[in-house]
C-alpha positions as CSV (number, residue, x, y, z in Angstrom):
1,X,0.0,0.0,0.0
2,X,1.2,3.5,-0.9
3,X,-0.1,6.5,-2.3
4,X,-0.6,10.3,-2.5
5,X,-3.3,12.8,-1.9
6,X,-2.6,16.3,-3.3
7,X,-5.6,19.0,-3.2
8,X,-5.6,22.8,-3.4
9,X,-8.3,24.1,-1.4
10,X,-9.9,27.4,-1.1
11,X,-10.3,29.0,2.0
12,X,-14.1,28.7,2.3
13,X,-15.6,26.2,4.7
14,X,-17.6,24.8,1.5
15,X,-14.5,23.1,0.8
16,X,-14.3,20.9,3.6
17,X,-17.3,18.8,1.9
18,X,-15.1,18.0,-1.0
19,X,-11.5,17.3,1.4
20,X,-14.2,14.7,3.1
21,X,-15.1,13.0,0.2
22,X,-11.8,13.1,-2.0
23,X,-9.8,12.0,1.2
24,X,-12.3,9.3,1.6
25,X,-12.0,8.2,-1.6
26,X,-8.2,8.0,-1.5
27,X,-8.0,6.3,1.6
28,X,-10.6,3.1,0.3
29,X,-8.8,2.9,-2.9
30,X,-5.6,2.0,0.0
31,X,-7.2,-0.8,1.0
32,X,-7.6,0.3,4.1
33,X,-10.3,-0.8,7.3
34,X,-13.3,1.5,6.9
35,X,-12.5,2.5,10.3
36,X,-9.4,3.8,9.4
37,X,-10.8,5.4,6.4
38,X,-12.7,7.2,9.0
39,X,-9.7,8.2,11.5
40,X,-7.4,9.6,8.5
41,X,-10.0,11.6,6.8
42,X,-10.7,13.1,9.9
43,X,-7.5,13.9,10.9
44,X,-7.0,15.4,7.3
45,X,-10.1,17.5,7.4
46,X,-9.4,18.6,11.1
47,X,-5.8,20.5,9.9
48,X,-7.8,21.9,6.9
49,X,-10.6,23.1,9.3
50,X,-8.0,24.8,11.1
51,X,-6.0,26.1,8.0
52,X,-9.2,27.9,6.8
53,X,-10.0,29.3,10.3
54,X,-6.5,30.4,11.2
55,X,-4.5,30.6,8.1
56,X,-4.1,33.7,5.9
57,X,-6.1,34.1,3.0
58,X,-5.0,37.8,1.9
59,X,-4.3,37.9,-1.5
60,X,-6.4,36.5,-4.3
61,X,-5.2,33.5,-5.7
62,X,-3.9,31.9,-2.5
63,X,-4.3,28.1,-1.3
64,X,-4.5,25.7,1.3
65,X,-2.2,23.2,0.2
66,X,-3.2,19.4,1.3
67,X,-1.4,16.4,1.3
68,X,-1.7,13.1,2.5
69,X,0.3,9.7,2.2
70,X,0.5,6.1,3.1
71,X,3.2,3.6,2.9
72,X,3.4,0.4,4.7
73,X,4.2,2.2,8.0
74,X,2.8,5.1,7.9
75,X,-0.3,7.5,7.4
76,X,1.0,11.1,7.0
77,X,-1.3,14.4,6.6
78,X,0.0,18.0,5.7
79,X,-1.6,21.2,5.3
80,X,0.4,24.0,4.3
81,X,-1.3,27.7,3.9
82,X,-0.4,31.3,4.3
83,X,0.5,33.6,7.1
84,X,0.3,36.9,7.9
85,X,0.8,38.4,11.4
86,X,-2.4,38.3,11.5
87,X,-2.0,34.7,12.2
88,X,1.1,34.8,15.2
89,X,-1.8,34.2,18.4
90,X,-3.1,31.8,16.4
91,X,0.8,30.0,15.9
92,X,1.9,30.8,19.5
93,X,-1.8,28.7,20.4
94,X,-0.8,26.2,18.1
95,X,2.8,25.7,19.4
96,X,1.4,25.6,23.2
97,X,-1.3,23.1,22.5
98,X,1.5,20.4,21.0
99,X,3.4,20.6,23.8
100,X,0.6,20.2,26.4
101,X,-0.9,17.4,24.4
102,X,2.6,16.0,24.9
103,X,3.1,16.6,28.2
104,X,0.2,13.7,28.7
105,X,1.3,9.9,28.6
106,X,-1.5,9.3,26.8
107,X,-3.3,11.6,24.5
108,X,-6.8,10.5,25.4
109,X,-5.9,12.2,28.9
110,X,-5.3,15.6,27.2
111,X,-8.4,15.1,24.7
112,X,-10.7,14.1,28.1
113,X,-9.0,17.2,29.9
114,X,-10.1,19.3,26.9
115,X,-13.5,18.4,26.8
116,X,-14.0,19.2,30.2
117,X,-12.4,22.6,29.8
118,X,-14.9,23.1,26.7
119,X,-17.8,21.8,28.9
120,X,-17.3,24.8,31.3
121,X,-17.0,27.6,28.9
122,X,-20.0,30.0,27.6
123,X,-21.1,29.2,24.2
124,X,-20.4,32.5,23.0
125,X,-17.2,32.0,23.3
126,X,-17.6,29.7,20.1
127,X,-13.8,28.1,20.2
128,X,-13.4,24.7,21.0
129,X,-9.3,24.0,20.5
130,X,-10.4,20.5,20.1
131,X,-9.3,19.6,16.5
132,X,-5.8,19.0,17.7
133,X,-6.3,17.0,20.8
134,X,-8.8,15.1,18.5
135,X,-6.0,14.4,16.0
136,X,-3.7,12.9,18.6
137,X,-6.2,10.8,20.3
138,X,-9.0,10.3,17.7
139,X,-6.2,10.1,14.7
140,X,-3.5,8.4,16.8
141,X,-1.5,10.7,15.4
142,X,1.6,12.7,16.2
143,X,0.9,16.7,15.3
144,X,4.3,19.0,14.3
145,X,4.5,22.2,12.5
146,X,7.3,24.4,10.9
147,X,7.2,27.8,9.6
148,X,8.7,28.7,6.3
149,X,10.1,32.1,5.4
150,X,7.8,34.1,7.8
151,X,4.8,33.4,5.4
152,X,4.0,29.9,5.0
153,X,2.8,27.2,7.7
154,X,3.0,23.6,7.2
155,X,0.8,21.2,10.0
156,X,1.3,17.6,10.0
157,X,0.0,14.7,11.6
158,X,1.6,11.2,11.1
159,X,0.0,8.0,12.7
160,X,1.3,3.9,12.4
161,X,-0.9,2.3,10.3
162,X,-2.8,-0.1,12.4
């Protein structure tokens, strides 16, 4: 089993319909266990959730650049979109919400911990920061990210194949 995913994705939430369904559709022709379909597509549409919400969509013409891979191994998902500084609280969140998640020997504790925290705020508030404890537990995945040149963000999430 191996393969590649590559999509170019607006930043409008309309999108994440068709990242469902074409990551879906990747993932079955893999050969992999529906419920893995499942875990992976979620985990790919949870970093391009975040991409639109966060990311920096400025200048006409920009992307959300997906991709997502298997081998024998391993399951990898990256999302690579635009910054601005527009977008540093959002990095600086980011960056302190990986290393909390790690912080936990298990990342169902961080993901239960979250939820709880979620459960006590106002819905006004109307963020949940769960995506990326979802990706680590949920996903099974490991979540990194590196900034290139000042302007461009790249989110990944890479998992064992089960």
């Amino acid at each position: 089993m191996s393969g590649e995913l590559e999509l170019q994705v607006s930043f409008d939430w309309q999108e994440i319909e068709r990242v469902n369904k074409s990551a879906g559709d990747f993932l079955r022709e893999q050969n992999l266990s529906e419920e893995s379909v499942i875990r992976y597509t979620m985990v790919i549409c949870e970093l391009v959730e975040n991409a639109i919400k966060y990311g920096s969509c400025g200048a006409s013409g920009e992307f959300i650049n997906v991709n997502a891979s298997l081998n024998d191994i391993t399951f990898t998902a990256q999302v690579t979109n635009p910054l601005d500084k527009s977008s540093l609280p959002y990095i600086h969140e980011l960056d302190r919400t990986i290393q909390w998640i790690r912080g936990f020997q298990d990342p169902f504790e961080a993901y239960l911990e979250r939820m709880k925290a979620i459960s006590q705020e106002p819905l006004e508030k109307n963020k949940s920061g769960l995506g990326i404890a979802r990706i680590a537990h949920e996903g099974r995945a490991s979540i990194d990210f590196f900034i290139k040149d000042n302007s461009m963000i790249n989110v990944s999430a890479v998992a064992i194949i089960d």
